[in-house]
N, C-alpha and C positions, 0 to 999 in steps of 0.2 A: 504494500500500500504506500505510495509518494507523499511525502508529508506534505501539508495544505501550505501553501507561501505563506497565504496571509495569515492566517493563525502565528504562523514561529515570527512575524514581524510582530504584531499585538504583542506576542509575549518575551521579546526581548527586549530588557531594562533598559539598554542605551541605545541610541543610532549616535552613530558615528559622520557626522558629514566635513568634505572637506569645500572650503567657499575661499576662492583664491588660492593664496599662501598658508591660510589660518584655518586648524583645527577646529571646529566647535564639538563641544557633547552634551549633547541635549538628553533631559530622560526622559526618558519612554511612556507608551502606558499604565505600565507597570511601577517605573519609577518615581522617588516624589521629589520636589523640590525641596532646595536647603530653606531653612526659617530664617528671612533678614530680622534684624534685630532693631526695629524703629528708633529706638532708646540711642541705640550704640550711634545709629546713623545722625540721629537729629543733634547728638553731644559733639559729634563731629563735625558735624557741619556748626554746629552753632546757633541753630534753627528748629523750632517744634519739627516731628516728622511724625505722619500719618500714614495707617496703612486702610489700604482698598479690601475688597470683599476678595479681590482674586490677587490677594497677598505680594503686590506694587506697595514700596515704601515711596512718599513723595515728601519734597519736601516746596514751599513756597514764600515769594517777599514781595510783596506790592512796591510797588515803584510809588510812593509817597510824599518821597522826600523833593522831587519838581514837579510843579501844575505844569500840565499841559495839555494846552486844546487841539483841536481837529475839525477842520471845516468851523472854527468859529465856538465851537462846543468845548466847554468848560468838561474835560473827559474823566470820568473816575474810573482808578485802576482794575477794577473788576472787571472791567467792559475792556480789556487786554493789556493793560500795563501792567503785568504781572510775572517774577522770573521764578520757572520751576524748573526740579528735577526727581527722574520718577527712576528707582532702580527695583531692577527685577532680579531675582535668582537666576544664579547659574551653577553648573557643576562643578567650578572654580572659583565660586564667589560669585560678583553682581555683573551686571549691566548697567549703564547708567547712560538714560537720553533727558536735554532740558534744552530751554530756551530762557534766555537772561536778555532784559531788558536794557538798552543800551543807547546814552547819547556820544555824540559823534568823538569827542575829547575821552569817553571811557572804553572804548572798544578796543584801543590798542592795549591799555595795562589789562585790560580783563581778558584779549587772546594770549598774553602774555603770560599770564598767569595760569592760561589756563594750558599751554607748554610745558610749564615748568613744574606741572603737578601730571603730568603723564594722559592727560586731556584729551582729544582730537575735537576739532573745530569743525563744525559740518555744516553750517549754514550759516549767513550773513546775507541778511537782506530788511527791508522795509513792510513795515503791515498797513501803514497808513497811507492817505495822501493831502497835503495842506495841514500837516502836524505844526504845533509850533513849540516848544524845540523840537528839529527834528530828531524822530523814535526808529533806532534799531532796531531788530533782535538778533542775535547770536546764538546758535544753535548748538550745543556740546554734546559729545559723547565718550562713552568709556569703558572697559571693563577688567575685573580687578578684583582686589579685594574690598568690601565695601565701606569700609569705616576710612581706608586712604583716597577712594572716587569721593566719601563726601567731603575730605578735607579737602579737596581738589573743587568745588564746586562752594567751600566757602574759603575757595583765596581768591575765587572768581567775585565772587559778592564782594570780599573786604577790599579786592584792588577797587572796582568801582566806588565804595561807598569811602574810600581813601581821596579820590579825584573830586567826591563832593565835600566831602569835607575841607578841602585845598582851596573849593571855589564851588559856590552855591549852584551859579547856574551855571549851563553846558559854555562852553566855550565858540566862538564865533569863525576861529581859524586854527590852523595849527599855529605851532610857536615856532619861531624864527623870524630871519628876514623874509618880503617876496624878491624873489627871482626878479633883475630886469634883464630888459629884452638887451641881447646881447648874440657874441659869437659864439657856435657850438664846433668843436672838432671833428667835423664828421668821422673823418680817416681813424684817429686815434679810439672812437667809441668802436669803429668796424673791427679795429684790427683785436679790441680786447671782448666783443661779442661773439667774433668770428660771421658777420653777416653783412653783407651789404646795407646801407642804409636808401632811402629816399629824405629829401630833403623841401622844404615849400613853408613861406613865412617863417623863417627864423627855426620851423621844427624840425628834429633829424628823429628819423620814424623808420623803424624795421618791425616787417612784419615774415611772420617763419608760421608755414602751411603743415597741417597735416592730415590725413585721411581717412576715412569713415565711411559709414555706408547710413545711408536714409531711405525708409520703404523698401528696402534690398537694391539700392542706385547709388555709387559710388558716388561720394562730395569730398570736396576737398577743400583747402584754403580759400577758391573765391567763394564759397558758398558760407564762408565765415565759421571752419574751423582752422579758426588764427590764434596763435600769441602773437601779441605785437607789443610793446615799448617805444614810446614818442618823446623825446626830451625837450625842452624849454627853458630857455633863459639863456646863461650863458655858459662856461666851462669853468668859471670861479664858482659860480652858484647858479644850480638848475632844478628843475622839476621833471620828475619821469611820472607818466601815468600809461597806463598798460593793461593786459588782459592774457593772462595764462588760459589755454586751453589744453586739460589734466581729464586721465581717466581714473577711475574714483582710487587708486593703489598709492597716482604720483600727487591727490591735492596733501595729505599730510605736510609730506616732505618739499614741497612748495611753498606752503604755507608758513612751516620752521625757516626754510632759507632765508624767504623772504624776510620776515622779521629779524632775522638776524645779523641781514643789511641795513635793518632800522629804516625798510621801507613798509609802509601803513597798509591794512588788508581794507578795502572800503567795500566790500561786496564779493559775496561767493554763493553761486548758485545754477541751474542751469537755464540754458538756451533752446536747447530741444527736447521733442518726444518722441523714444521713438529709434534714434539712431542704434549704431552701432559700431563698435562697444557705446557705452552708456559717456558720454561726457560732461565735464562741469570747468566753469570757468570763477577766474577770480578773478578780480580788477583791486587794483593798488596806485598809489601815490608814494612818492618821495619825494624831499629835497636834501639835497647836498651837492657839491660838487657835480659835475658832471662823470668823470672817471670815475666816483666811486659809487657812484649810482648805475653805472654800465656795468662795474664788477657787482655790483650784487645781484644784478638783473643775472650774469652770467654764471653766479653761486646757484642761482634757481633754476636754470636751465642743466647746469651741470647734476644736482639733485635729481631733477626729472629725468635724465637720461641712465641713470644710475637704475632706475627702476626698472627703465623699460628693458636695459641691457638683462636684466634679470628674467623677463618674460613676461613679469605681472601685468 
């Protein structure tokens, strides 16, 4: 007699799947999940934590401390100004996905922090439109052990509530000087990007193509799966603003580079539905010099290719 598939699936404790480079182990039917420790999580975090009927620890912080309207409307945080995180059991410990409330001056110490506590950044974008100040969100994820995701998710809160403590309301620009309109070295950025430039009004602009398929129809570069880097000002002091195009293995590791040129993440999200592989894009800001804003741009580049050489 041939044993039944589906039966000895039902009845085995674990499945094993492998998603990319990374293990997961889920259990099974049969198996039960570990018990998060609400107590242990919310002490860590520094925050009440609450558990759901299907055993999600959460935790949550109204954005209180700036009024802000929308379309005119005096907003209260219930109605989405609001930063949580919900962690689930894993066979290793938790999981952990949230979204954190964020004006434009707190988003880089709060990516930052949340780097340095073993974090992954997974969205950045806007929920409103005609906010005043303008309203982030930042999307984090993680997994781990859970009592160190929650301390990771209140260095995330402390760096912002550190940026309002410094200065009540959101800030109107970055700090430094602006950039004036000046000369850019085109040759010197090509020879440390490795890429030809174009050049038009004072901007020196490289854009690097790469390939995909949509509806099962090959696109490429004109169809705007681009990175590109455009500089502005001059070669004492410039501005890069740009657009990484990352399948989901290389945004991590784009994301650390970048930052670690101390150039600003101002948006990450995707462009299509649909394609293939799946891609997402980040868009960034800097200022510094010019060369060392090419070199960083080229730190990220360098990252990205480090993955793909891998397979991932």
């Amino acid at each position: 007699m041939k044993p039944n598939i589906k039966s000895l699936l039902c009845s085995a404790t674990l499945i094993v799947t492998l998603v990319g480079t990374r293990w997961f182990v889920a259990a099974g039917p049969q198996g039960e999940k570990s018990h998060l420790d609400a107590d242990k999580i919310g002490a860590a975090a520094g925050s009440k934590a609450t558990t759901t009927k299907d055993g999600v620890v959460r935790l949550a912080r109204a954005r209180t401390d700036v009024k802000v309207t929308v379309d005119g409307l005096a907003y209260q945080p219930f109605g989405g100004l609001g930063s949580w995180a919900a962690f689930t059991s894993t066979a290793h410990g938790a999981m952990v996905m949230g979204d954190t409330v964020v004006f434009q001056d707190e988003v880089t110490p709060a990516m930052d922090a949340a780097f340095a506590n073993g974090l992954e950044v997974t969205g950045l974008h806007n929920h409103f439109f005609f906010d005043e100040p303008k309203v982030y969100f930042m999307h984090i994820g993680g997994q781990g052990d859970p009592e160190k995701l929650a301390k990771g998710v209140k260095s995330v809160w402390d760096a912002i509530k550190s940026v309002r403590s410094a200065r009540s309301e959101p800030a109107a620009r970055f700090t430094g000087e602006v950039p004036k309109p000046g000369k850019i070295d085109a040759g010197a950025l090509d020879k440390i990007l490795g890429h030809k430039s174009d050049s038009q009004d004072g901007v020196v602009k490289y854009t690097i193509g790469r390939e995909g398929k949509m509806h099962g129809i090959k696109v490429a570069g004109s169809m705007g799966l681009t990175t590109w880097a455009a500089f502005s000002g001059s070669d004492d002091l410039a501005v890069v603003a740009g657009d990484f195009i990352m399948t989901a293995n290389e945004v991590q590791p784009v994301l650390r580079a970048l930052r670690k040129g101390n150039i600003h993440i101002v948006a990450l999200h995707n462009h299509m539905i649909g394609e293939e592989p799946a891609f997402y894009f980040t868009h960034y800001w800097g200022k510094a010099p010019a060369r060392e804003l090419a070199n960083s741009v080229k730190t990220a580049l360098d990252a990205q290719k480090v993955v793909q050489s891998k397979g991932h």
